[in-house]
DSSP file (Angstrom, degrees, kcal/mol; ACC not computed):
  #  RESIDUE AA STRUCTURE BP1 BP2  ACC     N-H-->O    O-->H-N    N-H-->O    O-->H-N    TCO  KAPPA ALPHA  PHI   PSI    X-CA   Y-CA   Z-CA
    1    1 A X              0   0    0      0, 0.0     2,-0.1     0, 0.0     0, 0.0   0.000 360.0 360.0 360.0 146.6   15.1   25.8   -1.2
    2    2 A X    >>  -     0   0    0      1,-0.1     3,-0.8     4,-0.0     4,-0.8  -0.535 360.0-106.6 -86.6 170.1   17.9   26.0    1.2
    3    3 A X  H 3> S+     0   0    0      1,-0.3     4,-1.8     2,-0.3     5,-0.2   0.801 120.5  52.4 -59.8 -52.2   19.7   22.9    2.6
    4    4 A X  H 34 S+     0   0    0      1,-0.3    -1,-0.3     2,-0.2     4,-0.2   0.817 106.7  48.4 -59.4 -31.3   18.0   23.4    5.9
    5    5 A X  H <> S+     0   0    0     -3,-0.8     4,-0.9     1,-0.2    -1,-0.3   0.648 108.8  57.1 -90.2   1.3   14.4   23.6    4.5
    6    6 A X  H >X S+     0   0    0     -4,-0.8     4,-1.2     2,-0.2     3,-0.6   0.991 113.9  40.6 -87.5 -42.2   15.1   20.2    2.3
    7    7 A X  H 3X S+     0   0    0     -4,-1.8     4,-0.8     1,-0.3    -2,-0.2   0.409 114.3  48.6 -82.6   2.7   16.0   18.6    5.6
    8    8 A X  H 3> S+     0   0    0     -4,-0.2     4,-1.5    -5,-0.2    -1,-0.3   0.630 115.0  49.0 -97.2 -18.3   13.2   20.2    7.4
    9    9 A X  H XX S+     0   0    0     -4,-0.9     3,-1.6    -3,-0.6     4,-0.7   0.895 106.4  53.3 -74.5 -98.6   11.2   18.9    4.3
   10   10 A X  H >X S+     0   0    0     -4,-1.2     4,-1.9    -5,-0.3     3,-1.1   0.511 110.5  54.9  12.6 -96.4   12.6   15.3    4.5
   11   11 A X  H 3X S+     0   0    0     -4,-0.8     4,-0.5     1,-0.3    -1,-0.2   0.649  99.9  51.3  24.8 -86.6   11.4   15.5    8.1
   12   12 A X  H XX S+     0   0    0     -3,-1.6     3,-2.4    -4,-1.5     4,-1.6   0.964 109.6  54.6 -58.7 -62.6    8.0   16.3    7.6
   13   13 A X  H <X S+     0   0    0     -3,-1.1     4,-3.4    -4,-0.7     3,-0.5   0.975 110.4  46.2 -19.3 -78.3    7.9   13.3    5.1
   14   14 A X  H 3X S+     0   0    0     -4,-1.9     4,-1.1    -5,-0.3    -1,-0.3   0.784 114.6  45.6 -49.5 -14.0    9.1   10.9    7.7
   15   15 A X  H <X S+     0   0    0     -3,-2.4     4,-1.4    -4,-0.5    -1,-0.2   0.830 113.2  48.4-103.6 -20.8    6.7   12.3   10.3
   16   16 A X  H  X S+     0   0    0     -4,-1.6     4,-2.6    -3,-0.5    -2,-0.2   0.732 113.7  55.0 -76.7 -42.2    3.6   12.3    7.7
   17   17 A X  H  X S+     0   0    0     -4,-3.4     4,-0.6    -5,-0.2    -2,-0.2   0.967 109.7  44.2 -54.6 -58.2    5.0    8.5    7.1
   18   18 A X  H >X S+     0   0    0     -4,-1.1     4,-2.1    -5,-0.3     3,-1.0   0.896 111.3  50.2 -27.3 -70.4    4.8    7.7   10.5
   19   19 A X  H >X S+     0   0    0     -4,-1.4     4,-1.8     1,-0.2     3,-0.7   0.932 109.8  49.9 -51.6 -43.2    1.6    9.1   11.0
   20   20 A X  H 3< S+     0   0    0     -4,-2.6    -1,-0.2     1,-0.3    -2,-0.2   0.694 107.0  55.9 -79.2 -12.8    0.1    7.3    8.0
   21   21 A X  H << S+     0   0    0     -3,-1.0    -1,-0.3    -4,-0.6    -2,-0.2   0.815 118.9  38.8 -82.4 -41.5    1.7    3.6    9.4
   22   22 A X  H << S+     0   0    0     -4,-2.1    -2,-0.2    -3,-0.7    -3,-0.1   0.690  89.8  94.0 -98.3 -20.3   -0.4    4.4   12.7
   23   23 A X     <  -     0   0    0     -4,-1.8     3,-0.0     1,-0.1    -3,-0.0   0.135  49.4-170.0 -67.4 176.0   -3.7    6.0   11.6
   24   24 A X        +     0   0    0      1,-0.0    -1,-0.1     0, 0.0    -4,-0.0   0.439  57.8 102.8-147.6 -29.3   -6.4    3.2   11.4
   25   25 A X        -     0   0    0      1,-0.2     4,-0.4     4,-0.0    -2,-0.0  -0.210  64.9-150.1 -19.3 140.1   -9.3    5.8    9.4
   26   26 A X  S  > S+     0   0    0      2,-0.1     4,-2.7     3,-0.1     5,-0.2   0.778  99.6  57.4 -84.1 -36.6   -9.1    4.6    5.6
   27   27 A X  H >> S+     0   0    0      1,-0.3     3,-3.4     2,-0.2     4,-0.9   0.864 108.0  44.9 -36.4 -87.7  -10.0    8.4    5.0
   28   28 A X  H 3> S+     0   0    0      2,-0.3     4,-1.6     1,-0.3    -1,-0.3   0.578 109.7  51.8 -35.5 -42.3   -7.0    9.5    6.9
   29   29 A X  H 3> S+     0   0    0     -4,-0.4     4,-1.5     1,-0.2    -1,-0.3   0.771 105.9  53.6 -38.6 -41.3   -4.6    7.3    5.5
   30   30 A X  H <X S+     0   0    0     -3,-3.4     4,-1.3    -4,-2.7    -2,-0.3   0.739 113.9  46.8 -83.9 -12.5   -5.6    8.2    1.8
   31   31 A X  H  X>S+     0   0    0     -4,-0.9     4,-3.3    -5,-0.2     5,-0.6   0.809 110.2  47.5 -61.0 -51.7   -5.0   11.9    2.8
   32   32 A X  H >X5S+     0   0    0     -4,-1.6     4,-2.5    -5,-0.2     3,-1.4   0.983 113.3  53.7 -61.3 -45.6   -1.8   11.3    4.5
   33   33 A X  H 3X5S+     0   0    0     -4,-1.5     4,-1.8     1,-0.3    -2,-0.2   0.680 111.0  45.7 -76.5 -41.8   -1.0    9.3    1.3
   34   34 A X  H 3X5S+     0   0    0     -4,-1.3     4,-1.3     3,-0.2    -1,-0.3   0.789 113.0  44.1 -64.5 -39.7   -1.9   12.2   -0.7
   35   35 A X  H <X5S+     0   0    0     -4,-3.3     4,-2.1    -3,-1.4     5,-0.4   0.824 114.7  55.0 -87.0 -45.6    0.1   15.1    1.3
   36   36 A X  H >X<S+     0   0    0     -4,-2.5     4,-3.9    -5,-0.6     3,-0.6   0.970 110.8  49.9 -52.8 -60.3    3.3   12.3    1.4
   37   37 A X  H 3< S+     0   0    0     -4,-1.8    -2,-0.3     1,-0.2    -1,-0.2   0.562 111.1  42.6  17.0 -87.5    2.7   12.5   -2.4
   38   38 A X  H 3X S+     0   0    0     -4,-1.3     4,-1.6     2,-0.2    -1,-0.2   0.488 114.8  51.4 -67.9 -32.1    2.7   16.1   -2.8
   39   39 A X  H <X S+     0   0    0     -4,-2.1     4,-1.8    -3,-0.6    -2,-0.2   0.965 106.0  49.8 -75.1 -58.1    5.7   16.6   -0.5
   40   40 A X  H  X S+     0   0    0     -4,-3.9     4,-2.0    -5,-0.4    -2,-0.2   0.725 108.4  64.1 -60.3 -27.4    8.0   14.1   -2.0
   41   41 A X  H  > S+     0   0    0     -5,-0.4     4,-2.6     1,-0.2    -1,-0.2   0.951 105.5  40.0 -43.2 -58.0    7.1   15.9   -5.4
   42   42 A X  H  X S+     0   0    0     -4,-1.6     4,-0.7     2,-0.2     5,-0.3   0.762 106.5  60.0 -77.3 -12.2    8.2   18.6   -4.7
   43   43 A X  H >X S+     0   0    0     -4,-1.8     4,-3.5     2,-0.2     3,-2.6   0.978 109.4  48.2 -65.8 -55.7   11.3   17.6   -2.9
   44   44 A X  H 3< S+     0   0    0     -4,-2.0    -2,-0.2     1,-0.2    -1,-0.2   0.787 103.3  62.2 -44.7 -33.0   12.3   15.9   -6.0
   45   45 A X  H 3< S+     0   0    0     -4,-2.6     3,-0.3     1,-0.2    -1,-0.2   0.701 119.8  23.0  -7.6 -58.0   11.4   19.1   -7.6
   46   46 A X  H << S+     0   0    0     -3,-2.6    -2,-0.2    -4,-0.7    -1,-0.2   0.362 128.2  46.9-124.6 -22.7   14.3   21.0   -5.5
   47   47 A X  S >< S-     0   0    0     -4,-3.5     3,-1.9    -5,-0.3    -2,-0.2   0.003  70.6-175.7-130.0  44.1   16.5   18.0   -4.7
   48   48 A X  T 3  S+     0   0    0     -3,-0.3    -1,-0.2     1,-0.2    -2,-0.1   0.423  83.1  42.2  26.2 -87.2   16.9   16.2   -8.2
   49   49 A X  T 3  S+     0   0    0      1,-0.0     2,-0.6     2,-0.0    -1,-0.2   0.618  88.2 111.2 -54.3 -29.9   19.0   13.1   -6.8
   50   50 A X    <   +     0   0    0     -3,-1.9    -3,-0.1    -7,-0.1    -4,-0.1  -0.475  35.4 161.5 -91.4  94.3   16.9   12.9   -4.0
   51   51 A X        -     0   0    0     -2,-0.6    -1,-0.1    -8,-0.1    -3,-0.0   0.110  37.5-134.1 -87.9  13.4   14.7    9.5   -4.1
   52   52 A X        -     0   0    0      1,-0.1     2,-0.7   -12,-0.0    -1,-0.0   0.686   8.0-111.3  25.2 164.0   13.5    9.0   -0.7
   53   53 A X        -     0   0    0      2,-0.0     2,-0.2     0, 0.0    -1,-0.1  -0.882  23.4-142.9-115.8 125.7   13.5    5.9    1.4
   54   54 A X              0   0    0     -2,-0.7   -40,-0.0     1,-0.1   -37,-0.0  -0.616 360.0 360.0 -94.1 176.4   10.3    4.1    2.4
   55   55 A X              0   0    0     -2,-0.2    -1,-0.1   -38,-0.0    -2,-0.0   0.144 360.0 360.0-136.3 360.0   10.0    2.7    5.5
């Protein structure tokens, strides 16, 4: 991945974070939970060092 799509990736994490603090569904919450999940895998994947921050 290029620099830009790991900070468009990042992003997307934070916006999926967001979403999952605001949802009220329990379905939709274990989904976002799953897709944060999957995303942040693979960033580590592509960004080694990269350990994300929870909010």
């Amino acid at each position: 991945m290029t620099e830009q799509q790991l900070r468009e990736q990042e992003f997307q994490i934070a916006r999926y974070r967001r979403l999952e603090r605001e949802v009220t569904d329990p379905l939709a919450v274990c989904l976002l939970h799953s897709i944060i999940e999957e995303l942040e895998a693979e960033l580590r994947r592509d960004r080694p060092d990269w350990h994300g921050l929870r909010d």
